[in-house]
Backbone as XML, in Angstrom:
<?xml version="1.0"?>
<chain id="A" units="angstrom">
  <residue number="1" name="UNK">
    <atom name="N" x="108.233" y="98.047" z="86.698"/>
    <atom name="CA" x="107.463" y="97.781" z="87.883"/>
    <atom name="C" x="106.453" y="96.686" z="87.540"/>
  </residue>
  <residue number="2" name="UNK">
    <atom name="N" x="106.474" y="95.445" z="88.563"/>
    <atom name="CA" x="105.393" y="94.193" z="87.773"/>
    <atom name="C" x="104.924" y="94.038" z="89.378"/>
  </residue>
  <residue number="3" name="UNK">
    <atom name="N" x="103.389" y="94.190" z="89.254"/>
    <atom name="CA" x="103.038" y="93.908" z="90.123"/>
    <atom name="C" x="101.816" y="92.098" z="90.379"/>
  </residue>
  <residue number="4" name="UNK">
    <atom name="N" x="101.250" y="91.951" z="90.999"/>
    <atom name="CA" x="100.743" y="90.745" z="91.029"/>
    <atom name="C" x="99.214" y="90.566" z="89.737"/>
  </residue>
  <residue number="5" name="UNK">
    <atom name="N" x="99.482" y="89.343" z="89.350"/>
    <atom name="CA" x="98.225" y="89.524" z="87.836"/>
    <atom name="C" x="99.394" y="89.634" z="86.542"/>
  </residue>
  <residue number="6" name="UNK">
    <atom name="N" x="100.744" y="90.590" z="86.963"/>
    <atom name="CA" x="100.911" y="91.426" z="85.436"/>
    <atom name="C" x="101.257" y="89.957" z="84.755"/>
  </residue>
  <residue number="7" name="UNK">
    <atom name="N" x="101.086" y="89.804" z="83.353"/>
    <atom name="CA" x="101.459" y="89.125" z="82.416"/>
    <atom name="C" x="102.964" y="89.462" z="81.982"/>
  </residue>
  <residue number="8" name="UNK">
    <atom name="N" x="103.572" y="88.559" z="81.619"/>
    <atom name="CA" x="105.029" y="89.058" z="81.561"/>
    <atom name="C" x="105.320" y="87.523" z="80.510"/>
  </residue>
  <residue number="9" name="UNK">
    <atom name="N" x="106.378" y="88.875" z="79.176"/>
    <atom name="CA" x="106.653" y="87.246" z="78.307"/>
    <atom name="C" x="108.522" y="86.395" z="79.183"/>
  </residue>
  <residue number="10" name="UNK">
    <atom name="N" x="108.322" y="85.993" z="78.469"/>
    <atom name="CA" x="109.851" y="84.765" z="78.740"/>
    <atom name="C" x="110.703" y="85.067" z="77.556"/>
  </residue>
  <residue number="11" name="UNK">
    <atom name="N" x="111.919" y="85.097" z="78.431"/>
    <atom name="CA" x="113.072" y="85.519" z="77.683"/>
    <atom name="C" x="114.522" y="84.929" z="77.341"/>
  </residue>
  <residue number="12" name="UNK">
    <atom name="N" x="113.750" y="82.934" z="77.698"/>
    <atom name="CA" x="114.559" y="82.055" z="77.689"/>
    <atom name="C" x="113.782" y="81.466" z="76.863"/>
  </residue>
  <residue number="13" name="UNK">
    <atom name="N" x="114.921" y="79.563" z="76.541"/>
    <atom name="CA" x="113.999" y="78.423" z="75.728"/>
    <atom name="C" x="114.151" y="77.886" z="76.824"/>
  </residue>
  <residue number="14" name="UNK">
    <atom name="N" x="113.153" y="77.933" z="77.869"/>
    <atom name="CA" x="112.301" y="76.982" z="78.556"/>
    <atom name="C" x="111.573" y="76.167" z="78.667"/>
  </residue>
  <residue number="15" name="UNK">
    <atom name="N" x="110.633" y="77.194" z="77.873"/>
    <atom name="CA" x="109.894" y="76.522" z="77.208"/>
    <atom name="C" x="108.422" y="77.075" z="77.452"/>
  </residue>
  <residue number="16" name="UNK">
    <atom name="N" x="108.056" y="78.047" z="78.611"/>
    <atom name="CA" x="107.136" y="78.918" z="78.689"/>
    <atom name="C" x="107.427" y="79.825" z="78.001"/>
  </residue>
  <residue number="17" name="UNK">
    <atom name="N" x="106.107" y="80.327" z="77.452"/>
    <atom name="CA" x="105.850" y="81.536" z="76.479"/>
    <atom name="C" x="105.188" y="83.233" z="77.151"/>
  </residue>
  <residue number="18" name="UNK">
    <atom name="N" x="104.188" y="82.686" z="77.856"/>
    <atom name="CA" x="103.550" y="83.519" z="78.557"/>
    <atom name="C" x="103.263" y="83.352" z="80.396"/>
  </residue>
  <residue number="19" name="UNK">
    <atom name="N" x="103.730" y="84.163" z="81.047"/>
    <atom name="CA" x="103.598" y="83.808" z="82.520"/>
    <atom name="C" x="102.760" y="85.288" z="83.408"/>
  </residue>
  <residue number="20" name="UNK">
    <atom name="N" x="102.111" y="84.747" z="84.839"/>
    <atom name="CA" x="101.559" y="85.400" z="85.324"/>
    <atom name="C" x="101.962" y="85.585" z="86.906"/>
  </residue>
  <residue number="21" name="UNK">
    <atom name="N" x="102.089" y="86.809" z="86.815"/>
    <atom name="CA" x="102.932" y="86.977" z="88.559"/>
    <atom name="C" x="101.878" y="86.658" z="89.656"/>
  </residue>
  <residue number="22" name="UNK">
    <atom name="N" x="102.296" y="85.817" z="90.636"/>
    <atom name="CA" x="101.296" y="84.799" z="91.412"/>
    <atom name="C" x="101.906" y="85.559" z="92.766"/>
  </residue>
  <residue number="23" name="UNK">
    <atom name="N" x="103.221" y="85.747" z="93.114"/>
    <atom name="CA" x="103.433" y="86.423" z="94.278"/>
    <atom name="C" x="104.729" y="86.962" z="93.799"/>
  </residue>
  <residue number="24" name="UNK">
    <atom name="N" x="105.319" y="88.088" z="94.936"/>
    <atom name="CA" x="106.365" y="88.801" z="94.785"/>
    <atom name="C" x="107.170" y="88.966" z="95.924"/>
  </residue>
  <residue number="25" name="UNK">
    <atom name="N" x="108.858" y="87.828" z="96.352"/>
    <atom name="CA" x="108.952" y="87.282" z="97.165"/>
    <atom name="C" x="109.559" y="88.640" z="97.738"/>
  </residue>
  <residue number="26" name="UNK">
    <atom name="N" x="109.133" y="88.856" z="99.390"/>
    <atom name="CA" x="109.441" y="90.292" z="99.720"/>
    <atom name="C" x="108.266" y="90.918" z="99.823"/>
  </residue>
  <residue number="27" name="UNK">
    <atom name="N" x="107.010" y="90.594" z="99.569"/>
    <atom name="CA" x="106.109" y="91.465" z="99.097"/>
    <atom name="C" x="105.649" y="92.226" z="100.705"/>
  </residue>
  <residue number="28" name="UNK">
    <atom name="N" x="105.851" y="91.791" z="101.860"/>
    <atom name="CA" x="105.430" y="92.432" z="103.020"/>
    <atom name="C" x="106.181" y="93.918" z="103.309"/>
  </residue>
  <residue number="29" name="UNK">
    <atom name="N" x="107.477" y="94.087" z="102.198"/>
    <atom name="CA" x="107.756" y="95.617" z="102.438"/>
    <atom name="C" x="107.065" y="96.004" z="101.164"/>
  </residue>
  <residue number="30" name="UNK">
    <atom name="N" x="107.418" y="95.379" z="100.187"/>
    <atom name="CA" x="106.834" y="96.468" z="98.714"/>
    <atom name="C" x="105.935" y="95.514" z="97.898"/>
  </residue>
  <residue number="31" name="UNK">
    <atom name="N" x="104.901" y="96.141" z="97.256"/>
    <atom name="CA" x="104.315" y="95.477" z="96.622"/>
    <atom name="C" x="104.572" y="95.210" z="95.179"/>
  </residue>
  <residue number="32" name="UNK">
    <atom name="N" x="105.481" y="96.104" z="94.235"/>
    <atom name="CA" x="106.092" y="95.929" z="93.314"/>
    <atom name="C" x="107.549" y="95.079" z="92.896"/>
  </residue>
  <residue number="33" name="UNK">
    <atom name="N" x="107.598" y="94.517" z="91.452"/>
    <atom name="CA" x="109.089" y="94.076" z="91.591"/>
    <atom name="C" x="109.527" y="95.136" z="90.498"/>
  </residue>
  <residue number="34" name="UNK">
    <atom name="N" x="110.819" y="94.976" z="90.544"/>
    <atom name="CA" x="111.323" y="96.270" z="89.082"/>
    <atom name="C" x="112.911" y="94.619" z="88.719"/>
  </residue>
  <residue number="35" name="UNK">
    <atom name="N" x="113.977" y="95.335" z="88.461"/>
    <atom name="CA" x="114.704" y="94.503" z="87.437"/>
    <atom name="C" x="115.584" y="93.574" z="88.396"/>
  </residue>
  <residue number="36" name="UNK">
    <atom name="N" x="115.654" y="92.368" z="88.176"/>
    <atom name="CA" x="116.523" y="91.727" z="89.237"/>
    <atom name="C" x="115.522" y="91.263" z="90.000"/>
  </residue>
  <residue number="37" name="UNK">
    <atom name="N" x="114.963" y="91.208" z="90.592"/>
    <atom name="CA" x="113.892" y="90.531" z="91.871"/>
    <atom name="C" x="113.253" y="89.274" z="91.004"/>
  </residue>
  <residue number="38" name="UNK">
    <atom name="N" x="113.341" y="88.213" z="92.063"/>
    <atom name="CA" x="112.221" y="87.324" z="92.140"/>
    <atom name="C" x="111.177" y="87.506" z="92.290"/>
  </residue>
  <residue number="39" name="UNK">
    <atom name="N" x="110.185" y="86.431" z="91.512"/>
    <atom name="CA" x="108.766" y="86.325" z="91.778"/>
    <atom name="C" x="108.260" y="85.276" z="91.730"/>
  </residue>
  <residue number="40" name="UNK">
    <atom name="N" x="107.288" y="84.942" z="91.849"/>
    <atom name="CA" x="106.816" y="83.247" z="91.486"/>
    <atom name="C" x="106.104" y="83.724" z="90.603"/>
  </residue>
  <residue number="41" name="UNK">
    <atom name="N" x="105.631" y="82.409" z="89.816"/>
    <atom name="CA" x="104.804" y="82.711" z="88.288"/>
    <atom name="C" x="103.917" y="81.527" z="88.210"/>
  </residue>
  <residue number="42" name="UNK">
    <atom name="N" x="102.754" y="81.548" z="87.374"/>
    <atom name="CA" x="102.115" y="80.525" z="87.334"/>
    <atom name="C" x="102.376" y="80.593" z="85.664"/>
  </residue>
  <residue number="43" name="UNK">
    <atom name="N" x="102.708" y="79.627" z="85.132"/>
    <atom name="CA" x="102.770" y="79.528" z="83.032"/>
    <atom name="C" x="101.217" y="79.304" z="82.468"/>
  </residue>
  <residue number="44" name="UNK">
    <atom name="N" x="101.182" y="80.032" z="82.168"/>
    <atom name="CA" x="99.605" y="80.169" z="81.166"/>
    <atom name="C" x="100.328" y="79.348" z="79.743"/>
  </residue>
  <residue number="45" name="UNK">
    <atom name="N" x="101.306" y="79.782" z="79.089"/>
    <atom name="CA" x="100.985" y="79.176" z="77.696"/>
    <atom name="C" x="102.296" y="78.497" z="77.473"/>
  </residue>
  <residue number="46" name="UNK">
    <atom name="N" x="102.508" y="77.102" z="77.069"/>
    <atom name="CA" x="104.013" y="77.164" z="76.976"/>
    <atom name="C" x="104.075" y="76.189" z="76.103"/>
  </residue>
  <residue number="47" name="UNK">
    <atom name="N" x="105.110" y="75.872" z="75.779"/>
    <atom name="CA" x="105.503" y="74.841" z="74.527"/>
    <atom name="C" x="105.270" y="73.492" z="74.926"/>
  </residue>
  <residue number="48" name="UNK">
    <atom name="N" x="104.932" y="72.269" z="74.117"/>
    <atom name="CA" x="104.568" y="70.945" z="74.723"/>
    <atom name="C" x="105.668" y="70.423" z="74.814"/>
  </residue>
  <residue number="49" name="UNK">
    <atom name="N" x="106.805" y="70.972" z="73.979"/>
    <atom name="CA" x="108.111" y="70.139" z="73.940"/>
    <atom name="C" x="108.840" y="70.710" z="74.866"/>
  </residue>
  <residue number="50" name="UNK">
    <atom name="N" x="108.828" y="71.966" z="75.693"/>
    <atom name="CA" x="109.660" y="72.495" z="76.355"/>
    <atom name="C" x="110.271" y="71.767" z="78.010"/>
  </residue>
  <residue number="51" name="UNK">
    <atom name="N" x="110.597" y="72.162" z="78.253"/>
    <atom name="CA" x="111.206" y="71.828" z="80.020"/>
    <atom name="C" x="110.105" y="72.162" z="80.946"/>
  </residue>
  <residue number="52" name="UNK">
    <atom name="N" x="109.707" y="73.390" z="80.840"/>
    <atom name="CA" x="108.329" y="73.940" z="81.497"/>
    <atom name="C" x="107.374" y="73.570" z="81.154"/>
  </residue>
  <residue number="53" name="UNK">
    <atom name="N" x="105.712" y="73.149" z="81.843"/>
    <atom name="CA" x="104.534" y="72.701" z="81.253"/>
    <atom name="C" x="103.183" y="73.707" z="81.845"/>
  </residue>
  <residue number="54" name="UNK">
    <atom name="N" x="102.539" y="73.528" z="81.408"/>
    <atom name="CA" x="101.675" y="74.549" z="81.371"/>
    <atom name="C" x="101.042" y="74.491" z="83.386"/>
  </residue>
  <residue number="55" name="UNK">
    <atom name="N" x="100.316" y="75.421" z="83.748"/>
    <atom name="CA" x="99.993" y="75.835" z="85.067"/>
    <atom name="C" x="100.683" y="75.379" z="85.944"/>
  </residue>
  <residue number="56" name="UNK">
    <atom name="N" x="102.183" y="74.983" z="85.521"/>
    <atom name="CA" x="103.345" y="75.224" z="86.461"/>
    <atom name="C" x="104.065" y="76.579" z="87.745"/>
  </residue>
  <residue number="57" name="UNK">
    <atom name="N" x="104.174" y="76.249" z="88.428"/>
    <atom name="CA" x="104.278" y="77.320" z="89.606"/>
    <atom name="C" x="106.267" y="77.556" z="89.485"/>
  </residue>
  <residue number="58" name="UNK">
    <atom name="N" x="106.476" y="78.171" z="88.351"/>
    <atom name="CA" x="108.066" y="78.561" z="88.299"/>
    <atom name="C" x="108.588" y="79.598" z="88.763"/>
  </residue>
  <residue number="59" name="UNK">
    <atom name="N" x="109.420" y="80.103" z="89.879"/>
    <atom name="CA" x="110.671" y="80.914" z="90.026"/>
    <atom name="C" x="111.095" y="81.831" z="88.721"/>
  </residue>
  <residue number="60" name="UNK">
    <atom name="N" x="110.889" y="83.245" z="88.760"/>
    <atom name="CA" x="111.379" y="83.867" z="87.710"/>
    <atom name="C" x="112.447" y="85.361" z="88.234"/>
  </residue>
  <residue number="61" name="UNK">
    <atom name="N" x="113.363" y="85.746" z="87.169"/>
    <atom name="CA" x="114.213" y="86.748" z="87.566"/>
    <atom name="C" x="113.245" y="87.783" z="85.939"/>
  </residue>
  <residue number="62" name="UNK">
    <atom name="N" x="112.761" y="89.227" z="86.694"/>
    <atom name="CA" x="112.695" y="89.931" z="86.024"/>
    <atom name="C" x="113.756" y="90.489" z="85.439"/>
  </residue>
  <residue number="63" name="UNK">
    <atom name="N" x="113.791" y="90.718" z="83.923"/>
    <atom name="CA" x="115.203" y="91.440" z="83.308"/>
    <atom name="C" x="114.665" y="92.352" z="82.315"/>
  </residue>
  <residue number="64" name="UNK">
    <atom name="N" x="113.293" y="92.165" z="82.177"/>
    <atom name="CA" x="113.068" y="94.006" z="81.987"/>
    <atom name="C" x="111.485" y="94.141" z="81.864"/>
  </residue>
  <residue number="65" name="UNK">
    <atom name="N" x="111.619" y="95.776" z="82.233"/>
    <atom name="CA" x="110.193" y="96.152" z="82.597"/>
    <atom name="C" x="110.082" y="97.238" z="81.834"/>
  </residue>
  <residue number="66" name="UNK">
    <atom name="N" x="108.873" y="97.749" z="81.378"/>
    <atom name="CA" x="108.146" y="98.572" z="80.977"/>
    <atom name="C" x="108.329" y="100.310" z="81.452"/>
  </residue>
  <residue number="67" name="UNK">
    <atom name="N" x="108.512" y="100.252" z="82.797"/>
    <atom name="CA" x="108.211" y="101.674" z="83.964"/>
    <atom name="C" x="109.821" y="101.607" z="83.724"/>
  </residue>
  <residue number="68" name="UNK">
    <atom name="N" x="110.298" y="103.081" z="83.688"/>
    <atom name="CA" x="111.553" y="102.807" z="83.480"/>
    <atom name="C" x="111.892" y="102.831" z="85.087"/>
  </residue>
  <residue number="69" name="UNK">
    <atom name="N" x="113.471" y="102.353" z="85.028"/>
    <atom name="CA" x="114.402" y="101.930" z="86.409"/>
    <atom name="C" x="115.379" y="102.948" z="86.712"/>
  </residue>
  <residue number="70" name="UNK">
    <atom name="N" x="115.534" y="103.664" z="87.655"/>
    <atom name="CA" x="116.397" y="104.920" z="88.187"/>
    <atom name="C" x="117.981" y="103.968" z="88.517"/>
  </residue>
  <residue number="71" name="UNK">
    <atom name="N" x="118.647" y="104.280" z="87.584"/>
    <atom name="CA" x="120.035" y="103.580" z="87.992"/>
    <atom name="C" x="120.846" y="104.645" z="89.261"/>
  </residue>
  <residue number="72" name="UNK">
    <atom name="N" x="121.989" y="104.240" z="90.238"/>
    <atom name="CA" x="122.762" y="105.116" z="90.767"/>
    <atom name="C" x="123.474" y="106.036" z="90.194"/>
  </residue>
  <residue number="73" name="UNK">
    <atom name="N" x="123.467" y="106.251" z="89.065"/>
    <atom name="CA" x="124.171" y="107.594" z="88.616"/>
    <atom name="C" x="123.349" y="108.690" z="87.777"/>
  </residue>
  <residue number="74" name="UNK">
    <atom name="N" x="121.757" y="108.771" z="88.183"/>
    <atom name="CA" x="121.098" y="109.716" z="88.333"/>
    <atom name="C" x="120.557" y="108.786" z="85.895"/>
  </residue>
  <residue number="75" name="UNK">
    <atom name="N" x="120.974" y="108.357" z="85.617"/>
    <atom name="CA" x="120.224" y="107.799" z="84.284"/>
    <atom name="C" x="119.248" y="106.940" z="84.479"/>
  </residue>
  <residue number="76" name="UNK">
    <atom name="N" x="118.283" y="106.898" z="83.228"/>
    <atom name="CA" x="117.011" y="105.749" z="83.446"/>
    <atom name="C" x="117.255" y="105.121" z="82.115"/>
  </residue>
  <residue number="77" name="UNK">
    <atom name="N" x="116.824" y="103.683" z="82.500"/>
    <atom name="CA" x="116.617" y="102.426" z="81.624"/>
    <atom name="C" x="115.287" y="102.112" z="81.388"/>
  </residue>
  <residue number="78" name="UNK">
    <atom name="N" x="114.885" y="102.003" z="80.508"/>
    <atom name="CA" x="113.374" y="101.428" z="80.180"/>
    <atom name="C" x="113.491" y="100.457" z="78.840"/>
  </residue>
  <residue number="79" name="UNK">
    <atom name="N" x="112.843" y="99.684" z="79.022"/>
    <atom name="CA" x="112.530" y="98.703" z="77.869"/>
    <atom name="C" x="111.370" y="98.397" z="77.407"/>
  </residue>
  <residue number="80" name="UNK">
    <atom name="N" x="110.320" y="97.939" z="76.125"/>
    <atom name="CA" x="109.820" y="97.504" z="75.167"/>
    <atom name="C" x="108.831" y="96.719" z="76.052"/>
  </residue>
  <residue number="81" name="UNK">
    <atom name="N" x="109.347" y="95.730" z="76.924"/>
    <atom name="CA" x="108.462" y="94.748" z="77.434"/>
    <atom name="C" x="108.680" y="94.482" z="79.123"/>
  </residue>
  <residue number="82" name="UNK">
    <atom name="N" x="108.158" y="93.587" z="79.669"/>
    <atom name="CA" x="108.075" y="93.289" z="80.998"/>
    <atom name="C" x="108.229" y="91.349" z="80.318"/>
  </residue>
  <residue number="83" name="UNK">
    <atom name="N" x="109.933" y="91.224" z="81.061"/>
    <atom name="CA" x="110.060" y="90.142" z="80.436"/>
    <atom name="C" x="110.714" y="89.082" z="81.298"/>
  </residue>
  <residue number="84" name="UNK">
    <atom name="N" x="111.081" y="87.710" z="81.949"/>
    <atom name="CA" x="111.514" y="87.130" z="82.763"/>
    <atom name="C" x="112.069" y="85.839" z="82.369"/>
  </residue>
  <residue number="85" name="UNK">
    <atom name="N" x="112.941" y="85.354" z="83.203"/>
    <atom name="CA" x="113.775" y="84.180" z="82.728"/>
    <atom name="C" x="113.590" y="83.111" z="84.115"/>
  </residue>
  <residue number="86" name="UNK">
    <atom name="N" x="113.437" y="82.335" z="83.717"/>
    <atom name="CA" x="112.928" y="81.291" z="84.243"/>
    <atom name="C" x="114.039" y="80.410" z="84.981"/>
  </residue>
  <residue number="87" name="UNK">
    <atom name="N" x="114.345" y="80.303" z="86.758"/>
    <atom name="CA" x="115.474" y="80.117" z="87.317"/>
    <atom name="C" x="114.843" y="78.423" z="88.049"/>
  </residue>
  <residue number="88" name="UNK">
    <atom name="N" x="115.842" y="77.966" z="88.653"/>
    <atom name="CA" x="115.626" y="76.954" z="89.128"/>
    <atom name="C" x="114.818" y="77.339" z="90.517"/>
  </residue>
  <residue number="89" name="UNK">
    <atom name="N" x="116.203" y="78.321" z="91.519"/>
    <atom name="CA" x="115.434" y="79.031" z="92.761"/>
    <atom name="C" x="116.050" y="80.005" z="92.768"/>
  </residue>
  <residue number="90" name="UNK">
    <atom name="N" x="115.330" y="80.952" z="94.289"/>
    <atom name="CA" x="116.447" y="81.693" z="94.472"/>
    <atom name="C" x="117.746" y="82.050" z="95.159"/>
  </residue>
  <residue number="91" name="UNK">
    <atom name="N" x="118.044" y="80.791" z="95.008"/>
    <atom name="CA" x="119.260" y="80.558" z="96.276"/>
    <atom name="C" x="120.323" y="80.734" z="95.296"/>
  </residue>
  <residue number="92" name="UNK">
    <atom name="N" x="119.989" y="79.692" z="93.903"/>
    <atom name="CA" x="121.164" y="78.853" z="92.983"/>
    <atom name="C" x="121.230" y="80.142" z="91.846"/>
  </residue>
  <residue number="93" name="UNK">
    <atom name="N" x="120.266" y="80.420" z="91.460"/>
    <atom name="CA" x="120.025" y="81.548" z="90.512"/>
    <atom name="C" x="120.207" y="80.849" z="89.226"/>
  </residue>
  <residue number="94" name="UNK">
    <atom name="N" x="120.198" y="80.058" z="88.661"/>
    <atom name="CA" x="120.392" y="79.353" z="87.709"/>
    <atom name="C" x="119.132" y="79.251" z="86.816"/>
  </residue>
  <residue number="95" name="UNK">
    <atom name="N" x="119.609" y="79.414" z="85.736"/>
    <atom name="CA" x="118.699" y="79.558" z="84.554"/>
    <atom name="C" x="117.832" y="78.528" z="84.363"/>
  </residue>
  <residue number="96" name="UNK">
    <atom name="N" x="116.759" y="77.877" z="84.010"/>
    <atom name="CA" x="116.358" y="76.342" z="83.607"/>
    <atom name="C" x="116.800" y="76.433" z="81.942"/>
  </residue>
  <residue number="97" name="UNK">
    <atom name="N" x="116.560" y="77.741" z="81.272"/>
    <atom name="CA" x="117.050" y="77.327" z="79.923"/>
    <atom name="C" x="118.538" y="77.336" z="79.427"/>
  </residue>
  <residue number="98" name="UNK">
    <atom name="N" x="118.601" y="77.177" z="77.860"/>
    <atom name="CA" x="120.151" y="77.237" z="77.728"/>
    <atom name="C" x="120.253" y="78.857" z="76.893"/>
  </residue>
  <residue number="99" name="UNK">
    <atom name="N" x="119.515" y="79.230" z="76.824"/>
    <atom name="CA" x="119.407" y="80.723" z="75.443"/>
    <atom name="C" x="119.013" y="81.970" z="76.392"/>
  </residue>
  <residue number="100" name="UNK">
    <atom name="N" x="119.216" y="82.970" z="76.205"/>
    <atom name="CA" x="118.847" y="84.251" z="76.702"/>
    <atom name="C" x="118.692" y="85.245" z="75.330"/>
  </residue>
  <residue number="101" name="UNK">
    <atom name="N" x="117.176" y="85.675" z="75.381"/>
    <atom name="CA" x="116.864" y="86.077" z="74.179"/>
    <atom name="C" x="116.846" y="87.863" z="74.652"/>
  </residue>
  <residue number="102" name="UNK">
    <atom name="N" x="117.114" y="89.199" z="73.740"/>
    <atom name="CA" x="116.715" y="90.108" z="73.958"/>
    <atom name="C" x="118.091" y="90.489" z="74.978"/>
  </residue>
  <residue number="103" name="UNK">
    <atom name="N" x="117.633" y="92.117" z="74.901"/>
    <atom name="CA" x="119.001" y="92.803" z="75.739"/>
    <atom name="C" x="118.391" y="92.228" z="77.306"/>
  </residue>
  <residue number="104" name="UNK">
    <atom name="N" x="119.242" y="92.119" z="77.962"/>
    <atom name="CA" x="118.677" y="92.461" z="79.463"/>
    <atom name="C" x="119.979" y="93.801" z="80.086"/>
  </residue>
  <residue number="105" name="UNK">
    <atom name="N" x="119.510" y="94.375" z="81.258"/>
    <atom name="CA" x="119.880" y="95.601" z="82.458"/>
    <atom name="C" x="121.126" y="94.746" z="82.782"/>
  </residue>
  <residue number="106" name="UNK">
    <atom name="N" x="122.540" y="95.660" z="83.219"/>
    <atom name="CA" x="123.719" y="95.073" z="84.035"/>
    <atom name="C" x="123.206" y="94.664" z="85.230"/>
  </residue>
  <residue number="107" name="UNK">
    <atom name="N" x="121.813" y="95.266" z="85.708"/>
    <atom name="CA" x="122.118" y="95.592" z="87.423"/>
    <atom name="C" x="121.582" y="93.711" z="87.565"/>
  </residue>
  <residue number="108" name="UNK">
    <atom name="N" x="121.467" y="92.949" z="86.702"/>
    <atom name="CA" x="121.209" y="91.482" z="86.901"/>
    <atom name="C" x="122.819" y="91.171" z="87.956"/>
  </residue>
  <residue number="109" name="UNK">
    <atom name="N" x="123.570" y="91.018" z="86.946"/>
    <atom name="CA" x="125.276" y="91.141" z="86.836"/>
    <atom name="C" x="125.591" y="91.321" z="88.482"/>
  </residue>
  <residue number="110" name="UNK">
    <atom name="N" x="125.029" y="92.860" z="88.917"/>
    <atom name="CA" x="125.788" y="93.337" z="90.104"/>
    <atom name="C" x="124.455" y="92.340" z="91.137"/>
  </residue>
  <residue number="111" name="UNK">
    <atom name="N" x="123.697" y="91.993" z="91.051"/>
    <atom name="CA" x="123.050" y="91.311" z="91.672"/>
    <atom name="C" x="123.098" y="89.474" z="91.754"/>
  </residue>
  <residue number="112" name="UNK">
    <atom name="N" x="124.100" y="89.763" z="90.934"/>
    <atom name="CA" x="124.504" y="87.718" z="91.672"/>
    <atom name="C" x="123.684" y="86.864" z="90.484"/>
  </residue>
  <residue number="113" name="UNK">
    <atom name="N" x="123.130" y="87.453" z="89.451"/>
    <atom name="CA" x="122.534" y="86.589" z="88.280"/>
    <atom name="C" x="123.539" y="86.425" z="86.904"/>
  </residue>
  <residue number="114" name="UNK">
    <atom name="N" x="124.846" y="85.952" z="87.222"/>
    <atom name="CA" x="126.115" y="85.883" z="86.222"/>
    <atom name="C" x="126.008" y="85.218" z="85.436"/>
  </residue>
  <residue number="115" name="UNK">
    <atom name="N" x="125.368" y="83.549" z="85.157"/>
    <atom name="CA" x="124.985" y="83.225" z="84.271"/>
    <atom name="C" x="123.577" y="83.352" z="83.253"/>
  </residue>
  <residue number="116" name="UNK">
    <atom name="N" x="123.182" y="84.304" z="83.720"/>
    <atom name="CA" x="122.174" y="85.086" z="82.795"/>
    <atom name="C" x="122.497" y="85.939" z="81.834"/>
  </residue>
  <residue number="117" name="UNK">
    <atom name="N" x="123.588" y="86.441" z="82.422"/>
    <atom name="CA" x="124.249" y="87.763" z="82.080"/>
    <atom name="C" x="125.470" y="87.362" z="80.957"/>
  </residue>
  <residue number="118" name="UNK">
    <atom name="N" x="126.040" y="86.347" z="81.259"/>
    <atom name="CA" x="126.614" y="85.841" z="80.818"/>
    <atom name="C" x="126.324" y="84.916" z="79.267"/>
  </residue>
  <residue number="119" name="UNK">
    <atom name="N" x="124.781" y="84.459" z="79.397"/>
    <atom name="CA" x="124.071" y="83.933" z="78.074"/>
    <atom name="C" x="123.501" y="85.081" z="77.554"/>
  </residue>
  <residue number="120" name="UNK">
    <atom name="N" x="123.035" y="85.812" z="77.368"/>
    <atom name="CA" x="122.322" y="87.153" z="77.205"/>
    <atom name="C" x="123.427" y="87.577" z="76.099"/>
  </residue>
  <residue number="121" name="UNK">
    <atom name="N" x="122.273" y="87.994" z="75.116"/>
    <atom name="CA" x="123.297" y="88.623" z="73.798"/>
    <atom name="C" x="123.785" y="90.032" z="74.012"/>
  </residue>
  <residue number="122" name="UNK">
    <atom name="N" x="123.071" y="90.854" z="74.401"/>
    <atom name="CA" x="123.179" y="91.884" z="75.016"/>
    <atom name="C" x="122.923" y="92.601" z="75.854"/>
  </residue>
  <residue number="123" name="UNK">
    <atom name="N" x="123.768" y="93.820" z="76.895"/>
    <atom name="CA" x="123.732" y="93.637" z="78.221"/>
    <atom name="C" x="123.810" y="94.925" z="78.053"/>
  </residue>
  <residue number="124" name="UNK">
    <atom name="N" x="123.062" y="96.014" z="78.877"/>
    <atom name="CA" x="122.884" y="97.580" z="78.534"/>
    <atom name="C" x="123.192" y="97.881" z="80.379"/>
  </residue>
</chain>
């Protein structure tokens, strides 16, 4: 569950390191995002050499959170961190980096984020 403020690391080479949830698109029904949802981000800390530059306003896909996630067959997923990958929009879903670091959730997969899922070393 990431709500607006939360700090959340990056889980691509983008080239941002550290990002901050600025809005949560949808937010007029719920105020939380959990795994799979967009958000916008503002980059607090990021690499000078990277693609991303610092107090940039980037498009991100959460791929894992902290609060664990109630899957449809009554199991829960929880992970280590509250972590996001950095997309072009949310139309294209496309990654800006070329690496996917760390496990990410299938439910990316059943949600239309295939080349995430697809770079991602491992997929739970």
């Amino acid at each position: 569950m990431v709500q607006r403020r939360t700090h959340i690391t990056v889980a691509d080479n983008s080239g941002a390191q550290e990002l901050v949830v600025v809005h949560i698109y949808g937010a007029w029904k719920k105020m939380t995002a959990t795994i799979g949802d967009v958000v916008q981000c503002v980059v607090k800390k990021a690499d000078p050499l990277g693609i991303v530059k610092d107090d940039e306003l980037v498009s991100v896909v959460i791929v894992r959170t902290r609060k664990e996630y109630r899957r449809a067959d009554g199991s829960y997923i929880r992970f280590d961190d509250n972590a996001g990958v950095v997309i072009d929009n949310a139309t294209d879903k496309n990654p800006r980096g070329t690496r996917v670091f760390g496990p990410i959730a299938r439910e990316l997969k059943e949600k239309g984020f295939d080349k995430i899922a697809s770079l991602a070393v491992e997929v739970f």
